[in-house]
Backbone bond lengths (Angstrom), bond angles and torsions (degrees), N, CA, C in turn:
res aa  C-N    CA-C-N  psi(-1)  N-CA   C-N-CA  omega(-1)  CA-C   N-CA-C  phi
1 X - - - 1.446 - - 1.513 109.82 -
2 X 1.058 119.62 153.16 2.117 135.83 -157.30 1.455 75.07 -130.62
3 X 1.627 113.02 126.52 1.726 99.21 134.41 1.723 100.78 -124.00
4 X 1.290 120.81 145.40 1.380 116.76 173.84 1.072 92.32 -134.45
5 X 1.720 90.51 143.23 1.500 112.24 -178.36 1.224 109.74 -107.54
6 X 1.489 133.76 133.30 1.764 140.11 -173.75 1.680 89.49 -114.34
7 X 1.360 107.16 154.86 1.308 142.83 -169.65 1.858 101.20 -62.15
8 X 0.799 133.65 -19.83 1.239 151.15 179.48 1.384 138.05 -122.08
9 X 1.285 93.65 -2.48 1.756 109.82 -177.01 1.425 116.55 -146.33
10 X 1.015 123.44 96.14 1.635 122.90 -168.74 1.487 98.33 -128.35
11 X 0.993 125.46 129.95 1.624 144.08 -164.30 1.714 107.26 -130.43
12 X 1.409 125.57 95.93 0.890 135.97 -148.13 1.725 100.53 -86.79
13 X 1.410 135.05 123.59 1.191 115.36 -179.73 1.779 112.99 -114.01
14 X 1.456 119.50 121.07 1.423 126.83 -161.83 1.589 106.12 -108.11
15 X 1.433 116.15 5.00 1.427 108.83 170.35 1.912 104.89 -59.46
16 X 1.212 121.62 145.17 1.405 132.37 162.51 1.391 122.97 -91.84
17 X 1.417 115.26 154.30 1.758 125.87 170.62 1.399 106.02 -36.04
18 X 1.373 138.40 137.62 1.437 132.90 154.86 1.683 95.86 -142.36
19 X 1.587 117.67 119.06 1.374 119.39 -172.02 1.910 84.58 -74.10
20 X 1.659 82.87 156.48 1.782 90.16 176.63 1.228 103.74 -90.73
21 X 1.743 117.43 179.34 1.198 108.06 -171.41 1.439 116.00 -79.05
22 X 1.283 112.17 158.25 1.708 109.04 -173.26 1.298 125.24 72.87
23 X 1.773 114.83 11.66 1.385 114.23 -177.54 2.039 93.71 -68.17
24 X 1.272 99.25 160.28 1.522 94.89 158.22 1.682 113.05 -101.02
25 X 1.235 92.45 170.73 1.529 113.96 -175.43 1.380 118.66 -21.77
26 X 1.640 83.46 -57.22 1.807 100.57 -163.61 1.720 90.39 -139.55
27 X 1.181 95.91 139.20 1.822 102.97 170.00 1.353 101.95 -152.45
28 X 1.482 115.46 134.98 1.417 129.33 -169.37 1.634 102.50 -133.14
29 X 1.916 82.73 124.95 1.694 88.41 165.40 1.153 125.29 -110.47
30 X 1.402 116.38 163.96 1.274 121.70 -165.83 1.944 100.83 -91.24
31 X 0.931 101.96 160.80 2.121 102.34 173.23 1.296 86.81 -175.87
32 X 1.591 84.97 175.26 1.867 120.68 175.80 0.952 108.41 -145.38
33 X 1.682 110.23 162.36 1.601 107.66 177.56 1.634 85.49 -145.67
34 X 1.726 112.96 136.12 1.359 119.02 -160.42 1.215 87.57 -152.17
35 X 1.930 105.77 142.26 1.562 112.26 -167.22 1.472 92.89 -149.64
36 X 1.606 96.12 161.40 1.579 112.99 -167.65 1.846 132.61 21.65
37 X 1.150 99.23 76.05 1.192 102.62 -178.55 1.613 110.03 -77.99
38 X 1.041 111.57 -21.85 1.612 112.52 -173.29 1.695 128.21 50.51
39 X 0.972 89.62 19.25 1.773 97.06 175.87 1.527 123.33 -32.64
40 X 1.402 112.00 119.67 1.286 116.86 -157.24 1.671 128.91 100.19
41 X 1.476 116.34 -8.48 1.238 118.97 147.60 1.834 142.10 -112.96
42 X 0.926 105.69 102.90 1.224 128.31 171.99 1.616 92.44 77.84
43 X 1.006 134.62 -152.01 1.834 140.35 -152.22 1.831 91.02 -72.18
44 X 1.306 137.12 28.57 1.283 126.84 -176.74 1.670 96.19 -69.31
45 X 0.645 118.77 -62.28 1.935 139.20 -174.26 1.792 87.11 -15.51
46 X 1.161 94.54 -89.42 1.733 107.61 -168.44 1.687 107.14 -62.15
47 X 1.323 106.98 -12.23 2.263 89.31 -178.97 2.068 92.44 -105.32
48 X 1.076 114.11 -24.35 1.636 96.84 177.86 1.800 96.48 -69.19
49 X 1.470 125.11 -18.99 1.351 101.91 -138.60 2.074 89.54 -102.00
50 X 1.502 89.08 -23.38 2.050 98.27 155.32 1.163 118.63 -55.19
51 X 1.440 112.88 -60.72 1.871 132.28 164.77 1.209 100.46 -8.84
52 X 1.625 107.43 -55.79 1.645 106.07 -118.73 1.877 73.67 -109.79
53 X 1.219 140.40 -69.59 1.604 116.03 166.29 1.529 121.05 -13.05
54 X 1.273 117.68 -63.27 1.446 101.22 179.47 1.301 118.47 -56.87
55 X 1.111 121.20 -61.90 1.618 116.30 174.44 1.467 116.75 -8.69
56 X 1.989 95.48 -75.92 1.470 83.48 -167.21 1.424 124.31 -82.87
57 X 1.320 107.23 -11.34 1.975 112.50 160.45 1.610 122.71 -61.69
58 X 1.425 102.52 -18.48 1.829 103.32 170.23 1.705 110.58 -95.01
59 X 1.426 113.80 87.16 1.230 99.71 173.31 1.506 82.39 128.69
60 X 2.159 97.40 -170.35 1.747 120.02 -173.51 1.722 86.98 -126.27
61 X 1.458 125.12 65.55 1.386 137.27 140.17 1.853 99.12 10.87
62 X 1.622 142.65 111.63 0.898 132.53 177.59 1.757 96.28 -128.89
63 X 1.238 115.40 -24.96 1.531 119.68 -172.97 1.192 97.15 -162.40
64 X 1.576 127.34 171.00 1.448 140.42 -170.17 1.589 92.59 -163.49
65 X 1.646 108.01 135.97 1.148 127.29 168.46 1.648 108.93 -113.58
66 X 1.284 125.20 124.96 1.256 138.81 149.06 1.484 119.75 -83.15
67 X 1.884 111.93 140.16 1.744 97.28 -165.85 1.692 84.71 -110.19
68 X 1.500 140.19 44.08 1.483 122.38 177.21 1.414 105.73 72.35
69 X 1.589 101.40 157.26 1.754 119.65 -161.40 1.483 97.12 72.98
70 X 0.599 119.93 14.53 1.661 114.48 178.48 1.861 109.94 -46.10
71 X 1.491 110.93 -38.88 1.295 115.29 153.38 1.716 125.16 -143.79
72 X 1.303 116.91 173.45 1.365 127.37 -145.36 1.928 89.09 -98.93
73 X 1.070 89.24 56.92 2.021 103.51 -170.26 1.880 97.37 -68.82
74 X 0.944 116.75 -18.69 1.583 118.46 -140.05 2.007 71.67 -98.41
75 X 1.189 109.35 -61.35 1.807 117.91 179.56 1.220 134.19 -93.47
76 X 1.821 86.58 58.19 1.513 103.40 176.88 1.719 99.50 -113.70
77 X 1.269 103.17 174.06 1.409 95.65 -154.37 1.984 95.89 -100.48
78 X 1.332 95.13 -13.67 1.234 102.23 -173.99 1.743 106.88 -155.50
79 X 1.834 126.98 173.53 1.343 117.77 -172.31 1.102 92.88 -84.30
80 X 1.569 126.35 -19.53 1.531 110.31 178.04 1.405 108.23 -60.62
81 X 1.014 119.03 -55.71 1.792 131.03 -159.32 1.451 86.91 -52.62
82 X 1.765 127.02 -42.77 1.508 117.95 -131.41 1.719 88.24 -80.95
83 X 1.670 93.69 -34.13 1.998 98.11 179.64 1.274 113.50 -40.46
84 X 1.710 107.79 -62.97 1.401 121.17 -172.96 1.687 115.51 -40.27
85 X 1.308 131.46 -46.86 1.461 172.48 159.54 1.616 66.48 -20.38
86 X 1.085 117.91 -119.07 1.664 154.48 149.50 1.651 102.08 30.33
87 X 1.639 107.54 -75.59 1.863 114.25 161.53 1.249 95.29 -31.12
88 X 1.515 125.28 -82.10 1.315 113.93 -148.51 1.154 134.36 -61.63
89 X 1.607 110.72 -26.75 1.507 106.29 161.64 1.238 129.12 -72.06
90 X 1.219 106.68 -16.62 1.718 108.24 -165.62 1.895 91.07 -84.60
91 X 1.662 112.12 -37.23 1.601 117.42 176.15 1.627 114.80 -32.84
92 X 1.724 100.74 -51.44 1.127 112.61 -168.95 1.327 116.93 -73.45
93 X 1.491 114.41 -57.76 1.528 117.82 168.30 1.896 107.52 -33.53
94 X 0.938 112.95 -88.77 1.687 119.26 177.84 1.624 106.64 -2.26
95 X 1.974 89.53 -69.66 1.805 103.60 -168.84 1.535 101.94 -45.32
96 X 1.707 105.73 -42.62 1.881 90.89 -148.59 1.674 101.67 -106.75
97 X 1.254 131.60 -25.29 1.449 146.63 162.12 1.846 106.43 -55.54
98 X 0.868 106.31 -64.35 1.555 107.36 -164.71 1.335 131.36 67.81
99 X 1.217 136.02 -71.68 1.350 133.14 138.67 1.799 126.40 -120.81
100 X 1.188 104.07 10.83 1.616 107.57 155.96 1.527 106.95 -48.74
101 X 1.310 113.32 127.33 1.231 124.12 168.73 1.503 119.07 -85.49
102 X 1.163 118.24 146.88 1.715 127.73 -173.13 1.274 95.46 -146.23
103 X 1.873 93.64 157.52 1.457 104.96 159.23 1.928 106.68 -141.39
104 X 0.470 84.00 160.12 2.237 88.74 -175.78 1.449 111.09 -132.27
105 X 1.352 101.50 135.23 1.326 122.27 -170.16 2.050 93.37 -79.38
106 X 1.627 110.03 162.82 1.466 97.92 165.46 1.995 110.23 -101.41
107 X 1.327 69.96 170.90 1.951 63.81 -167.62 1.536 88.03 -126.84
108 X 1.357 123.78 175.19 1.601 156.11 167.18 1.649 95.38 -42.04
109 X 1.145 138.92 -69.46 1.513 142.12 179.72 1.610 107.91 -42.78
110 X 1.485 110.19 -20.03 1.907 97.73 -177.46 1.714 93.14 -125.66
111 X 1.402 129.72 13.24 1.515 99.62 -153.38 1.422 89.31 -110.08
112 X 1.636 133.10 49.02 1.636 122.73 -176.06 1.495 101.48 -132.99
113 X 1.145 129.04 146.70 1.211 128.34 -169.41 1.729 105.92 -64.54
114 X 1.178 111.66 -22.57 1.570 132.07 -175.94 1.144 129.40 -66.80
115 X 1.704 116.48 88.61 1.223 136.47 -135.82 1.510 112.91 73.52
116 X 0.694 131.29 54.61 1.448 141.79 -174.25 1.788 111.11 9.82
117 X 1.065 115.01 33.54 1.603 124.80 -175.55 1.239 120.93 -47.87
118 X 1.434 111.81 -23.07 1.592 114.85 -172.34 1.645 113.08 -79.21
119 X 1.349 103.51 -52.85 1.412 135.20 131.27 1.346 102.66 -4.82
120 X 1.197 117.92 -122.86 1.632 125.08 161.58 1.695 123.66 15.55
121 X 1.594 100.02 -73.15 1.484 130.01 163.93 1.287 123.48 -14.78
122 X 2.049 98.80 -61.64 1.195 100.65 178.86 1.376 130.17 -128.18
123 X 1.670 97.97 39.41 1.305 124.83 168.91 1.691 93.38 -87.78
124 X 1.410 113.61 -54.31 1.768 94.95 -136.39 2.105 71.76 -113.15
125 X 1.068 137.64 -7.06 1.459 118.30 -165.90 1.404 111.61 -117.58
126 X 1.294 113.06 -55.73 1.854 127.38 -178.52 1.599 108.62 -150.14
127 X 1.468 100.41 113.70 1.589 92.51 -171.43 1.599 113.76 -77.00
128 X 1.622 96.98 -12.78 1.679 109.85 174.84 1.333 116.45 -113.47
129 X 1.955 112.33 112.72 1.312 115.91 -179.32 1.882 126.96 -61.03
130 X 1.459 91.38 -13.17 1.735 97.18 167.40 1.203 97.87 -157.60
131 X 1.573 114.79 160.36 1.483 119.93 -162.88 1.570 107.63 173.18
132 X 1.573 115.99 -159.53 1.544 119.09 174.29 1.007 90.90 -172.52
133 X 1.633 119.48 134.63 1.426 130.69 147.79 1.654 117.55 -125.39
134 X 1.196 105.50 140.69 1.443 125.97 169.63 1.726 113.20 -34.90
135 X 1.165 128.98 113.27 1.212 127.51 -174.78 1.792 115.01 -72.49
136 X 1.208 115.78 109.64 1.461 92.71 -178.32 1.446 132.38 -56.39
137 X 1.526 111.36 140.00 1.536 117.43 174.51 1.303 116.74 113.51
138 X 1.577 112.57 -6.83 0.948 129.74 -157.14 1.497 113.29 -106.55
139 X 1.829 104.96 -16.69 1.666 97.46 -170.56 1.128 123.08 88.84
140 X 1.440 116.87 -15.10 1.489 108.27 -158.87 1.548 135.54 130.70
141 X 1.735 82.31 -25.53 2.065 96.79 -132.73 1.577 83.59 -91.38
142 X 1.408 136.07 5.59 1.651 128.29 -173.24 1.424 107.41 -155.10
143 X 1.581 108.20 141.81 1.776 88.97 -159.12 1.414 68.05 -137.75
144 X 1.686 119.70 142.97 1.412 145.82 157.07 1.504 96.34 -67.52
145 X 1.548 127.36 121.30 0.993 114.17 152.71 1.800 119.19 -123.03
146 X 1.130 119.30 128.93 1.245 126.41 -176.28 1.315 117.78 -95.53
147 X 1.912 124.26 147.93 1.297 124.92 -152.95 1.304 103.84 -107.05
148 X 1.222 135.45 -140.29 1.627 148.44 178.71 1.918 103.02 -179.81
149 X 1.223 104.12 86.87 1.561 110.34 -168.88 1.518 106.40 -129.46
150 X 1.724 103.77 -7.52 1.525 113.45 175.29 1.782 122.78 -32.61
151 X 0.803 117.73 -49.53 1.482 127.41 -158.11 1.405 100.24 -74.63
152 X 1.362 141.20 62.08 1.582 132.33 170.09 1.371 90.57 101.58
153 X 1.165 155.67 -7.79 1.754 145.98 -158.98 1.515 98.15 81.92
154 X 0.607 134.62 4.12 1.779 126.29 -178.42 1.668 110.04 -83.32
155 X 1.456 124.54 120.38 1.187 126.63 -158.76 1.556 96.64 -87.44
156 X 1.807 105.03 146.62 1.655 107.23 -177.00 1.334 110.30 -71.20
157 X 1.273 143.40 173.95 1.493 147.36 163.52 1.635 100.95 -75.42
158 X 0.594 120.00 -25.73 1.774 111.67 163.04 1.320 110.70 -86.94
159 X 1.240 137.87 -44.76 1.938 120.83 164.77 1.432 101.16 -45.61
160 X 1.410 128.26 -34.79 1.492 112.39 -153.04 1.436 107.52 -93.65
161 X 1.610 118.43 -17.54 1.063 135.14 172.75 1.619 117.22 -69.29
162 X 1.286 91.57 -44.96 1.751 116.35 166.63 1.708 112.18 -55.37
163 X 1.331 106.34 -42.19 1.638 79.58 164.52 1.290 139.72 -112.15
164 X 1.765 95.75 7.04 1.519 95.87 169.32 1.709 116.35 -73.96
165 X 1.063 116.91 -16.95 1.252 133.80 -176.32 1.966 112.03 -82.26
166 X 1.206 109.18 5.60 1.341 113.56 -168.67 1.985 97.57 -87.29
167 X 1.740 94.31 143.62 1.330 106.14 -144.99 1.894 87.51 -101.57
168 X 1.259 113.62 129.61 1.386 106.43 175.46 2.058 127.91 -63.28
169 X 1.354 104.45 -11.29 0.928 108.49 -179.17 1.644 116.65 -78.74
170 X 1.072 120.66 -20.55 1.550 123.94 171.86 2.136 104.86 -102.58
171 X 1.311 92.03 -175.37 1.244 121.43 -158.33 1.450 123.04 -103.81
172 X 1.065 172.44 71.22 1.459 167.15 -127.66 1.486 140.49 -115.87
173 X 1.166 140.75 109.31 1.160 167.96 138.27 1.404 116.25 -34.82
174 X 0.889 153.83 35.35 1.633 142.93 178.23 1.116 121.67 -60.37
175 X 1.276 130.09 147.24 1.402 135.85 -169.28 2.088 104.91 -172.82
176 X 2.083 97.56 123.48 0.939 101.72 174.90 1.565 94.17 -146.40
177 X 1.487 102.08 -171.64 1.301 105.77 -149.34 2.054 101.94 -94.61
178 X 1.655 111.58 -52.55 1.196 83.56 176.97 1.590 119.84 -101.58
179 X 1.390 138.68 170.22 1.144 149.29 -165.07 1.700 120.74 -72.23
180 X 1.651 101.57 125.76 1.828 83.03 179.44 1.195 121.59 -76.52
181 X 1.474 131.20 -171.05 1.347 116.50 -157.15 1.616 87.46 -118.56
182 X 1.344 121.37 113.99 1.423 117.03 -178.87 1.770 116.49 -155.92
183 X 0.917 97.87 142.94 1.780 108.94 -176.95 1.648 92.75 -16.50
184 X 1.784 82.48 137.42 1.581 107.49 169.12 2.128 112.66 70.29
185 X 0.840 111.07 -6.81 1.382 125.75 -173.03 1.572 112.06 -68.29
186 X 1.249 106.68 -64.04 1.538 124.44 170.68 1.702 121.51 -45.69
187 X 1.329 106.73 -26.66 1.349 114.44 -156.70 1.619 92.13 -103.56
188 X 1.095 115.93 -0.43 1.979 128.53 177.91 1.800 105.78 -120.56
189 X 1.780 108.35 -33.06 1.512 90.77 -155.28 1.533 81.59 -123.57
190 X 1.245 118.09 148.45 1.942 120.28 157.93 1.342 106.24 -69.17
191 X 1.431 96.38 106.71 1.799 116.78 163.36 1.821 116.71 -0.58
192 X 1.493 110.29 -42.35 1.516 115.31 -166.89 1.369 105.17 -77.52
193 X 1.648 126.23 -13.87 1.193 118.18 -171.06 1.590 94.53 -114.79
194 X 1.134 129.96 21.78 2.078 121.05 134.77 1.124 91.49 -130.38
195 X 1.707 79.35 161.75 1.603 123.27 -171.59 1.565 113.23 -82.63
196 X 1.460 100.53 146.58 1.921 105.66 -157.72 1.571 94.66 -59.79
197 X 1.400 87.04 176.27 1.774 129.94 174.25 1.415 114.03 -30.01
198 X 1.297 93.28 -35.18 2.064 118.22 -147.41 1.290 90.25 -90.68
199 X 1.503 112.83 -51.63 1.705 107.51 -162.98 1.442 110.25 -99.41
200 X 0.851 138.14 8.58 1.095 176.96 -71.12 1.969 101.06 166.66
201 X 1.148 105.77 -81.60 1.878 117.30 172.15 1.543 107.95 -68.03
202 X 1.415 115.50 -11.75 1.728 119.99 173.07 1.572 99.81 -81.96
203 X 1.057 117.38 -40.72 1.565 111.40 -149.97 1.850 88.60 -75.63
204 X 1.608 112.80 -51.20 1.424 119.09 -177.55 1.528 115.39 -52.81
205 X 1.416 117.64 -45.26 1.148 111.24 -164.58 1.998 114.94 -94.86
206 X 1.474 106.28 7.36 1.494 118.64 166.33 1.769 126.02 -90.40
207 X 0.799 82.81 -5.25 2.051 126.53 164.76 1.054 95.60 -51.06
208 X 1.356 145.64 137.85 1.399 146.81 143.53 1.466 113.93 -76.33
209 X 1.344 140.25 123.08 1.185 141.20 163.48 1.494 108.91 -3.60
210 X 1.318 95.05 -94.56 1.778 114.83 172.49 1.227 133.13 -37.36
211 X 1.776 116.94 4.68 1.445 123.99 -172.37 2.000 91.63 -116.55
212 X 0.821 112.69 -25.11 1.704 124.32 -155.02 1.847 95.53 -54.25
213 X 1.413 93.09 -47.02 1.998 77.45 175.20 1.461 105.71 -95.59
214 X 1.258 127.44 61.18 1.765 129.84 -177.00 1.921 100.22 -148.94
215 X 1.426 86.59 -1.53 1.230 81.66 161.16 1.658 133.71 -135.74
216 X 1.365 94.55 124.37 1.784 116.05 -155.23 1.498 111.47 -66.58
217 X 1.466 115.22 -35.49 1.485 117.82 176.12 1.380 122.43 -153.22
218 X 1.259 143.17 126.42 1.371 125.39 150.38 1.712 143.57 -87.90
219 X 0.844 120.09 109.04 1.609 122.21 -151.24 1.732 109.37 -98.70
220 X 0.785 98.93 129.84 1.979 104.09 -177.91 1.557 100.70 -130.64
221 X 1.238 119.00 -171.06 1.514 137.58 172.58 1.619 94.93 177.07
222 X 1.526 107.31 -168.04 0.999 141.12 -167.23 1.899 122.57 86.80
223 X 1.247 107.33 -15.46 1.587 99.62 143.67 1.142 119.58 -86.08
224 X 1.042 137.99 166.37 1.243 138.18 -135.10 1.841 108.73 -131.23
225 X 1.417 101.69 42.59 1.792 112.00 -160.67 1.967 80.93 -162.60
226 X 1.843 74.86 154.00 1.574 102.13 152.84 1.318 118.98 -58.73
227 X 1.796 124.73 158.93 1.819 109.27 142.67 1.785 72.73 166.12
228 X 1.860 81.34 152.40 1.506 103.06 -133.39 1.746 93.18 -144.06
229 X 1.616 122.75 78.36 1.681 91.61 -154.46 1.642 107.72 -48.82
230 X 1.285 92.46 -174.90 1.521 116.95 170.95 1.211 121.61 -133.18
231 X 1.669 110.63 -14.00 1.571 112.51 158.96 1.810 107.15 -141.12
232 X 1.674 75.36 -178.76 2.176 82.75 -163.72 1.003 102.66 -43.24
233 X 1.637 120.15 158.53 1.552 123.59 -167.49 1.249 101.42 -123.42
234 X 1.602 120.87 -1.80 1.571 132.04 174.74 1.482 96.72 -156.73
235 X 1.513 117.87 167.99 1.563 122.16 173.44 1.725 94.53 -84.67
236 X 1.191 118.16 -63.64 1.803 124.43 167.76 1.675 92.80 -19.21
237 X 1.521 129.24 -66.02 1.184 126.70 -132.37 1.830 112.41 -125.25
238 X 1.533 107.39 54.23 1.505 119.26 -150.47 1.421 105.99 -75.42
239 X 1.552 118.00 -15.28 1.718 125.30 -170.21 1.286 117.73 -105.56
240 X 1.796 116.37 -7.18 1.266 115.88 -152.03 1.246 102.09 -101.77
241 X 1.425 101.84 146.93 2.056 121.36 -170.13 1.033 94.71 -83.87
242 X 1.767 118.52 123.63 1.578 101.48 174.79 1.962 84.52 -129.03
243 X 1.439 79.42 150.79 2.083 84.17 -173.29 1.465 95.32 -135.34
244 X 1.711 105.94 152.91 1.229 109.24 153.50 1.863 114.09 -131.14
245 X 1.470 108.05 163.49 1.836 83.50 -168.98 1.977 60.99 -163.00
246 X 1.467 107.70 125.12 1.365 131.45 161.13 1.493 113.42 -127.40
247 X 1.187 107.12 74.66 1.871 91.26 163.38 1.908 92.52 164.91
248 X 1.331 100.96 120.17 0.910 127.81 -176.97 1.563 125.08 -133.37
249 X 1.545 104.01 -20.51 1.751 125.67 170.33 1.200 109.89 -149.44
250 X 1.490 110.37 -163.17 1.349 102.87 -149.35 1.650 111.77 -103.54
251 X 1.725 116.19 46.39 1.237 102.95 175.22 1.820 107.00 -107.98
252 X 1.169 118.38 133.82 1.390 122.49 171.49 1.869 104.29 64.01
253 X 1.078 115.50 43.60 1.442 109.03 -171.30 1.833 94.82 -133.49
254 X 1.757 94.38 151.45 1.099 111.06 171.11 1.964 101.39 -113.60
255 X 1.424 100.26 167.07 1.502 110.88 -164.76 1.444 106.11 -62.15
256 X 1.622 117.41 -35.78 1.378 146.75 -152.22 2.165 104.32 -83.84
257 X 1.549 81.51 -9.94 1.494 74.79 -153.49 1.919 97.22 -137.20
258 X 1.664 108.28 8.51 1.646 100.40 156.97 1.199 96.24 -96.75
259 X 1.764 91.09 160.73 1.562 114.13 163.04 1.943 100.03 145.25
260 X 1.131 111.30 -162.59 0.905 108.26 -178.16 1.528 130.66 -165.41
261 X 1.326 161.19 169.36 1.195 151.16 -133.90 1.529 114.99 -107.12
262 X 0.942 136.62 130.55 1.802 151.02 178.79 1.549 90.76 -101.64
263 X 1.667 93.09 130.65 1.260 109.24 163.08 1.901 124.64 -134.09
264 X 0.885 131.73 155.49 1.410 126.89 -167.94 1.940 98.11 -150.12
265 X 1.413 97.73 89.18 1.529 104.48 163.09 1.039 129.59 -84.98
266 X 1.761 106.64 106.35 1.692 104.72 170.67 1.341 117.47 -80.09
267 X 1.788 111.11 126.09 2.070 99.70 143.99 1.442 114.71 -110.96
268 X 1.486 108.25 139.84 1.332 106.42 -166.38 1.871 89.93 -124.02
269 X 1.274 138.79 107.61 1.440 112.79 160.49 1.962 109.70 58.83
270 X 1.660 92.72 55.92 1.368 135.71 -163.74 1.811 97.21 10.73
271 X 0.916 115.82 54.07 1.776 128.04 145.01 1.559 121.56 -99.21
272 X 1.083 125.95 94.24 1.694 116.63 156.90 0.896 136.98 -74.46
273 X 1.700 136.67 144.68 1.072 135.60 -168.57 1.401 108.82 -138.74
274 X 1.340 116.92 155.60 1.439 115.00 -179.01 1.557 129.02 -122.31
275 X 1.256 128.50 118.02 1.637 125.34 171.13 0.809 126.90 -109.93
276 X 1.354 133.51 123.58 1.220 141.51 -155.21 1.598 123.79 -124.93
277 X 1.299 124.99 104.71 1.222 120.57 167.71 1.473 144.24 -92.93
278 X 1.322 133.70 126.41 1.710 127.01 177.48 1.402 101.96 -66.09
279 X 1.681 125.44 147.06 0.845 114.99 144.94 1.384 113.15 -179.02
280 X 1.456 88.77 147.46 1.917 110.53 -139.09 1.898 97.02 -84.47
281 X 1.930 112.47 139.35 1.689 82.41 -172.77 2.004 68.55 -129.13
282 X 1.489 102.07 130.09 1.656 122.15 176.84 1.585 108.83 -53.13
């Protein structure tokens, strides 16, 4: 299930979790969350498309998150080239996914009118730049929601709309492309690769009170490194896992620092929980 929310139309949904009959106790899914592959620059083609085998051979693959850059659209020489870019990832996904379902955030590499990338984006990748879908396995009870922060880090009026509208009865996943700006960040990432102060206090304060412990993780990329806080990342938001993981091919990446995140969502007796693993693929 897609719900997208437009700047003018927000449709509030108040149905609640009800496990079906015969769910068990506890059921845990497996996921990933994988960022900047850049497809189309230099050997990216063949190391996202290694990446992306391990993933779904470690584990029972139930969903896949992409964090944007998915390809090198922005450094194509032409819209033909940027298409081609575009084939190949979507080639690869097909070959090695099969019917695992995904959804991908947009990143800085597709969000410019230049080569028509945006265009592109959400022809062959996500036809909706922000949205929420139901995570499979879950019932319901946890919804992936993806942002639209591509354009400079500046969040769209529909991401921001998108999360004031977030319903306390489900569970949350968020994932956008560039990084917020929050304790301990700076001292791992160069300042230019998160987004200012300003947008940054937008994204926190469009939050509904009542959603702040419903949400299990927040996921970014586009620097091109791990980092994992270790302390509160807001006073509102003192428990929440916020990650970033950029490098999936071969643009701006060191050996030490591709790969990408393992996750294992428990619901037990409509509680979710989240585990999360780094892990680096050579």
């Amino acid at each position: 299930m897609i719900k997208i929310i437009k700047s003018n139309k927000r449709k509030k949904e108040n149905n609640y979790f009800q496990p079906q009959p015969g769910l068990p106790l506890a059921t845990t899914i497996n996921l990933a969350v994988v960022g900047d592959s850049h497809v189309g620059f230099l050997n990216s083609q063949s190391m996202f498309n290694t990446l992306l085998q391990r993933v779904v051979n470690n584990g029972n693959k139930r969903y896949i998150i992409f964090g944007g850059d998915d390809v090198h659209a922005l450094g194509a020489s032409s819209s033909q080239v940027a298409e081609t870019y575009y084939q190949q990832f979507t080639n690869i996904l097909n070959s090695v996914l099969g019917s695992i379902p995904f959804r991908s955030s947009i990143g800085n590499w597709e969000a410019t009118n230049r080569n028509n990338s945006r265009i592109l984006f959400r022809q062959y990748i996500n036809r909706y730049l922000s949205g929420y879908r139901s995570i499979p396995g879950t019932q319901g009870l946890v919804r992936h929601v993806w942002l639209d922060n591509g354009r400079g880090g500046v969040f769209s009026q529909d991401s921001l709309n998108l999360l004031s509208s977030l319903d306390p009865n489900y569970y949350y996943i968020i994932d956008f492309h560039w990084p917020l700006r929050v304790p301990g960040i700076t001292n791992e990432i160069h300042g230019n690769h998160v987004i200012t102060q300003m947008e940054t206090n937008m994204f926190f304060n469009a939050i509904p009170s009542n959603v702040r412990n419903k949400i299990l993780a927040i996921f970014t990329h586009h620097a091109h490194k791990f980092f994992t806080n270790s302390v509160s990342i807001h006073p509102n938001f003192p428990n929440n896992p916020f990650f970033v993981t950029g490098c999936s091919g071969d643009y701006a990446c060191v050996s030490n620092e591709r790969g990408y995140y393992e996750l294992n969502l428990t619901v037990q007796n409509n509680i979710a929980t989240l585990q999360t693993t780094k892990t680096l693929v050579q």
